[in-house]
C-alpha positions in Angstrom: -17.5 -3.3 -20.5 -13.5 -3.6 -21.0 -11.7 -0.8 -19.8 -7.9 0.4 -20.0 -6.8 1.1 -16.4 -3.4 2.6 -15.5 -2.0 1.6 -11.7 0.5 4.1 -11.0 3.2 2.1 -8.6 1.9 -1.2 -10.1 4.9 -2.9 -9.2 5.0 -2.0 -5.6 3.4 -4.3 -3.3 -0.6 -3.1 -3.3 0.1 -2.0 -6.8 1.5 -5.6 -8.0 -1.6 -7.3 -6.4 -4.2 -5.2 -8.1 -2.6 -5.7 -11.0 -2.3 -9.5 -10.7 -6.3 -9.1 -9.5 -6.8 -7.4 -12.8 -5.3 -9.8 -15.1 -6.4 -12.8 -13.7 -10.1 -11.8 -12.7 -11.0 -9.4 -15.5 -10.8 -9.0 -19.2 -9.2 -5.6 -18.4 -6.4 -3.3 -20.3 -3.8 -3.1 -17.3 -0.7 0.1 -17.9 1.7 0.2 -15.2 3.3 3.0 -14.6 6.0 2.5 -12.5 9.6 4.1 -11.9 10.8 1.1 -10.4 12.2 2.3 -7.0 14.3 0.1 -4.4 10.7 -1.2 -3.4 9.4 -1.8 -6.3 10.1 -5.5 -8.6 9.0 -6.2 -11.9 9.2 -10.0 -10.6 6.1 -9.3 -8.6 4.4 -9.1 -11.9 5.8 -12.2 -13.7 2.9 -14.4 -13.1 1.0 -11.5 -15.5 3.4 -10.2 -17.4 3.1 -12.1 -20.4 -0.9 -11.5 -21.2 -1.2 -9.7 -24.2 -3.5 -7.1 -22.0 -0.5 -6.1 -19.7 1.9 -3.2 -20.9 4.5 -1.8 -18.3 6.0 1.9 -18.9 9.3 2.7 -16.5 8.4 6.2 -15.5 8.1 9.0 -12.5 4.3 10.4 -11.9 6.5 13.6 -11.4 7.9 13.2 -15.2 4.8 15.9 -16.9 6.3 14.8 -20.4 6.2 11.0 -19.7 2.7 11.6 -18.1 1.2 13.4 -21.1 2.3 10.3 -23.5 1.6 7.8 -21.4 -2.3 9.5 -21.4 -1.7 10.0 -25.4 -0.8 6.7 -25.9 -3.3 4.9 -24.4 -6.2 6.4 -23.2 -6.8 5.4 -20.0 -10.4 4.9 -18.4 -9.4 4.2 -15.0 -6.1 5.9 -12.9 -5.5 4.1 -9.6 -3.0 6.2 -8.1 -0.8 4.1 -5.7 2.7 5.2 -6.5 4.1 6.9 -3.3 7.3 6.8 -1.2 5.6 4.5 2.1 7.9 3.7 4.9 7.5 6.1 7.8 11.2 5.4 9.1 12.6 6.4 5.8 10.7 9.5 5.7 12.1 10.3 8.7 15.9 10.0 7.2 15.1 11.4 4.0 11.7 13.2 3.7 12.6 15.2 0.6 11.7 11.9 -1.7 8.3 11.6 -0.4 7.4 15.0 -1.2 8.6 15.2 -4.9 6.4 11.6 -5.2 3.7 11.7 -2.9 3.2 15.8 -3.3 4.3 16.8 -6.7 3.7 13.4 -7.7 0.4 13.6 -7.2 0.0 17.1 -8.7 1.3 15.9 -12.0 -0.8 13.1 -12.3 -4.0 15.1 -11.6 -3.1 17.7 -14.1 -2.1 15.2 -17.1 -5.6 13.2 -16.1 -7.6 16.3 -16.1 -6.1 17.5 -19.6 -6.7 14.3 -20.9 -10.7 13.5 -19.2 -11.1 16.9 -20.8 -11.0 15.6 -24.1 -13.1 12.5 -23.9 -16.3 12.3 -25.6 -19.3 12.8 -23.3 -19.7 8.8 -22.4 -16.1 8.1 -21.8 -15.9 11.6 -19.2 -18.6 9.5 -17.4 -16.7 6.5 -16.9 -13.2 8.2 -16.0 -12.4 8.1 -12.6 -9.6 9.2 -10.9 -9.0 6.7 -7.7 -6.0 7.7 -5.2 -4.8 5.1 -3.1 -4.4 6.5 0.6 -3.4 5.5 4.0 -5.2 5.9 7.9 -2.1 7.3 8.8 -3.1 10.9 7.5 -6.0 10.9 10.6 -3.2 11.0 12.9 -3.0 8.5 16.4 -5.9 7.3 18.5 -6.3 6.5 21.7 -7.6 3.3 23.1 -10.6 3.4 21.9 -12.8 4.7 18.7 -12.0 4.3 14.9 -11.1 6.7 12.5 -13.8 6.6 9.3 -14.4 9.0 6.3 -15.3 12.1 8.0 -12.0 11.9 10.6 -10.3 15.0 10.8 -7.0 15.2 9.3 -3.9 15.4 11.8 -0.9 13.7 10.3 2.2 12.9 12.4 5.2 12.0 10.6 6.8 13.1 7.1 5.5 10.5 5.6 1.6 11.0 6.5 1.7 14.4 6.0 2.6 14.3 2.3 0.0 11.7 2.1 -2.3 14.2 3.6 -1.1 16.6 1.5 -1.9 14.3 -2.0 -5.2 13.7 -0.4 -6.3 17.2 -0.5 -4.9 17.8 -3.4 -7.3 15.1 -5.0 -9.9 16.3 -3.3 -9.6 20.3 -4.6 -9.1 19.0 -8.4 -12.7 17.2 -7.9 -14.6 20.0 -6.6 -12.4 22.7 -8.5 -12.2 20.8 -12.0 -14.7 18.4 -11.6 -12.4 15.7 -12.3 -14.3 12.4 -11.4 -12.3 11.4 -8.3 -12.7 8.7 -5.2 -10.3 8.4 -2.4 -9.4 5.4 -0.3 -7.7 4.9 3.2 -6.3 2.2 4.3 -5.1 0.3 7.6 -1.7 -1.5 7.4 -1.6 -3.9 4.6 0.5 -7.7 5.0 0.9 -10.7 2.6 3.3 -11.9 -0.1 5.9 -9.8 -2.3 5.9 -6.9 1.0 9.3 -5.6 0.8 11.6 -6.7 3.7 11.5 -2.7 5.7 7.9 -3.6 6.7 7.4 -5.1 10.5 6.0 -8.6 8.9 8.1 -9.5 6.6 11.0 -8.2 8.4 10.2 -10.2 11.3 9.7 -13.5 9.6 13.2 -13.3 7.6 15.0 -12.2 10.8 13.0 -15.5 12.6 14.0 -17.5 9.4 17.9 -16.3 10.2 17.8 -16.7 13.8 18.4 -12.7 13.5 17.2 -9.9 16.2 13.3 -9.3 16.4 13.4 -5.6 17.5 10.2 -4.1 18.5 10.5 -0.2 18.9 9.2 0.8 22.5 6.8 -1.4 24.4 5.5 -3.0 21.7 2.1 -1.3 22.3 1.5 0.2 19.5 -1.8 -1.1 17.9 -2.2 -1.6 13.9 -5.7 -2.6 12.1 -4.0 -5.1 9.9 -5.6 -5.9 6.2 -4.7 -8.5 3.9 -3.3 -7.3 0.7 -5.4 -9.1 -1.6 -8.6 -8.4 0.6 -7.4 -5.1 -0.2 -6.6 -5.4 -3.9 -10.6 -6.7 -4.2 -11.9 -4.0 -2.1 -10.0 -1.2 -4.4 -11.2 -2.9 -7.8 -15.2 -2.9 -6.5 -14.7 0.9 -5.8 -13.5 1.4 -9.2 -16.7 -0.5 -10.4 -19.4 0.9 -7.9 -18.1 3.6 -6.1 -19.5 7.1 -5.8 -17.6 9.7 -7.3 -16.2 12.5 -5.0 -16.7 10.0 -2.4 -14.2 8.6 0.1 -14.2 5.1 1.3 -12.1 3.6 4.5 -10.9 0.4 4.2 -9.4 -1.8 7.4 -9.4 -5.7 7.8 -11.0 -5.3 11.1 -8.0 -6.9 13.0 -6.1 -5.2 16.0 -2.6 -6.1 17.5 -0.3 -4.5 18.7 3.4 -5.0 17.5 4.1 -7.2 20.4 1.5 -9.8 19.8 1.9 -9.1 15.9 6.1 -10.4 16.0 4.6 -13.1 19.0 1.8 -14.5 16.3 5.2 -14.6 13.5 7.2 -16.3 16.2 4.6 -19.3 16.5 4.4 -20.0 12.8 7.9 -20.1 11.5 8.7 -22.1 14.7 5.9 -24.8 13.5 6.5 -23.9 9.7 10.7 -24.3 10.0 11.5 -25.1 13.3 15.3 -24.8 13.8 17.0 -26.5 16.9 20.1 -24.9 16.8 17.8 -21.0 16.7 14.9 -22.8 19.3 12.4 -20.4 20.2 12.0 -17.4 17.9 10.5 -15.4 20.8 13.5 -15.5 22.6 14.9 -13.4 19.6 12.4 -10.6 20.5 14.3 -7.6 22.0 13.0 -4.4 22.4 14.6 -0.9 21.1 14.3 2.8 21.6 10.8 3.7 19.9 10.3 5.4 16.6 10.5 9.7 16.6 6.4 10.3 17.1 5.5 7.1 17.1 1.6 6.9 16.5 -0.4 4.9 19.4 -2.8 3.2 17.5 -4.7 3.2 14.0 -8.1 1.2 13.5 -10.9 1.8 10.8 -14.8 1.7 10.7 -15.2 0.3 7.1 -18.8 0.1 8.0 -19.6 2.6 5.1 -17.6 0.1 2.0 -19.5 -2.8 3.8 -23.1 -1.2 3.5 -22.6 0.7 0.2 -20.6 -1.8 -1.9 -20.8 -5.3 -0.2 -17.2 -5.5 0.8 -15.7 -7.4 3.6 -12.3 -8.7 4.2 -12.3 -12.6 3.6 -9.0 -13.1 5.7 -9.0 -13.3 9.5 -5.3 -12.8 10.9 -4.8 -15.7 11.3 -5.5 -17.0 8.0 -3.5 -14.3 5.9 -0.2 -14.2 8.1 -0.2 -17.9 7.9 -0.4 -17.4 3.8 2.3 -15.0 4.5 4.9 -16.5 6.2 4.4 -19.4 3.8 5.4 -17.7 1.1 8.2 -16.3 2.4 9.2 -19.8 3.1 8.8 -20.8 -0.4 9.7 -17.4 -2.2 13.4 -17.3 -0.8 15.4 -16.0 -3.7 12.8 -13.1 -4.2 13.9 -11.7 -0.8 17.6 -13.1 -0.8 18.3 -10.5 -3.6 16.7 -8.3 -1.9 18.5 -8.8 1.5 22.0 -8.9 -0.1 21.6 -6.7 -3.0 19.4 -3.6 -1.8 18.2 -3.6 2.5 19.9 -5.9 4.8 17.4 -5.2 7.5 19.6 -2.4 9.3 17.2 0.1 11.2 16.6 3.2 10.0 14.8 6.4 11.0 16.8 7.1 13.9 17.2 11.3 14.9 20.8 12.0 15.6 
């Protein structure tokens, strides 16, 4: 059955490849709802742009007004909520954006979709669903061993997990409040093509690319569960189709590195992709810098409950994706060009005075 989904953030980097998923793989309505922040590129969607099933709308989840028309004017079936403020460091700097997007965000969305499933007939309320886009990060750090899954307890650690946390619960109380049909989804750190230049990955390969500074905060300890992003754009469209509502589902590409081995591993394959005599050996540009404020020691997800329930499983290995990965940022060099000389140079951020 077609359906009209709206992806909130659809032009940010998980957003963008759900929606490309969408187009390409289903006979889907796709809105995008997107304000169109500094991370945020409406070339990330040209390859869909111009299918008659695609409509963009340039607007804030915080905006009620724009909310209520966008729901007016096109009746959505399906919100997947990804539109949030995302880079730890900058939350650090400036946590007053994540709040008003993550937190009242959030809020306003969830009113404008109940108000709106409220007035569906009786077989269209059964097919809304309310999907929020999440991250591990709101479970806090672990230690060297154990994985967080659906029932972790909630212990966020930096501004920007905490407003994450705080949109989580907020999705949660409108389901068991309202009854709004609602799933949530947390995921481990995503990788692959479009992933704005703040990001360890793609920062790392430009900087190799450049012969620029690899700095690793700390020891380079730190240990991420690393998923591709298109393993995760199929993973969120199956629990839009077969997901349980009121249910939460944990989503992780069962891969662990820490940073160190992560920038070693980017190293390796721009050095065979574009070697460079006159740069040499990209590891030799690895340098390591005072650590992040409460830097977390280390995320990794059970996803053993998506696997048994809905048949997922990531089809990348590490290997696999961040070779995709640094390949395209080989070929895709005026997309983060601009980027690098128009809106982040790659100057660290996040650091307390």
């Amino acid at each position: 059955m077609k359906k009209v989904y709206m992806i909130t953030g659809g032009a940010g980097f998980i957003g963008s490849a759900v929606v490309r998923k969408l187009i390409a793989d289903t006979e889907h309505t796709v809105i995008v709802a997107d304000k169109l922040t500094y991370a945020s590129s409406l070339s990330s969607l040209a390859s869909v742009s111009s299918s008659a099933r695609f409509h963009f709308e340039r607007v804030d989840i915080a905006d009620a007004e724009a909310m209520r028309r966008i729901f007016a004017e096109y009746s959505p079936d399906i919100i997947m909520n990804l539109a949030a403020e995302s880079h730890v460091d900058r939350s650090i700097d400036g946590p007053a954006a994540f709040i008003e997007t993550n937190v009242v965000g959030t809020f306003v969305l969830l009113q404008a979709a109940l108000s709106h499933w409220r007035t569906l007939p009786s077989d269209r309320k059964a097919r809304f669903l309310f999907q929020h886009i999440s991250t591990d990060e709101v479970f806090g750090s672990l230690g060297p061993t154990g994985y967080f899954n659906e029932v972790s307890a909630y212990q966020p650690n930096s501004p920007y997990s905490a407003t994450k946390a705080a949109s989580d619960h907020l999705v949660r109380a409108w389901h068991h409040t309202y009854g709004l049909p609602t799933i949530i989804t947390n995921c481990s750190n995503n990788y692959g093509p479009f992933h704005f230049p703040e990001k360890l990955i793609p920062l790392m390969i430009i900087n190799a690319l450049q012969g620029k500074p690899l700095p690793i905060y700390g020891s380079g300890s730190n240990v991420r569960d690393w998923l591709f992003v298109n393993d995760h754009a199929e993973a969120l469209l199956l629990v839009s189709q077969r997901g349980k509502n009121g249910e939460t589902y944990a989503i992780g590409g069962n891969n662990e590195y820490s940073n160190v081995d992560v920038v070693r591993a980017v190293c390796r394959l721009v050095d065979h992709l574009a070697p460079d005599p006159a740069i040499g050996s990209r590891e030799n540009l690895i340098h390591y810098v005072t650590d992040r404020p409460g830097h977390d020691a280390r995320y990794a997800i059970n996803a053993a409950k998506i696997t048994t329930e809905l048949n997922w499983a990531p089809r990348h290995s590490f290997e696999s994706g961040l070779d995709q990965t640094v390949r395209w940022y080989l070929n895709n060099r005026p997309w983060w060009e601009r980027i690098r000389s128009q809106v982040y140079n790659g100057d660290r951020i996040g650091i307390l005075a």
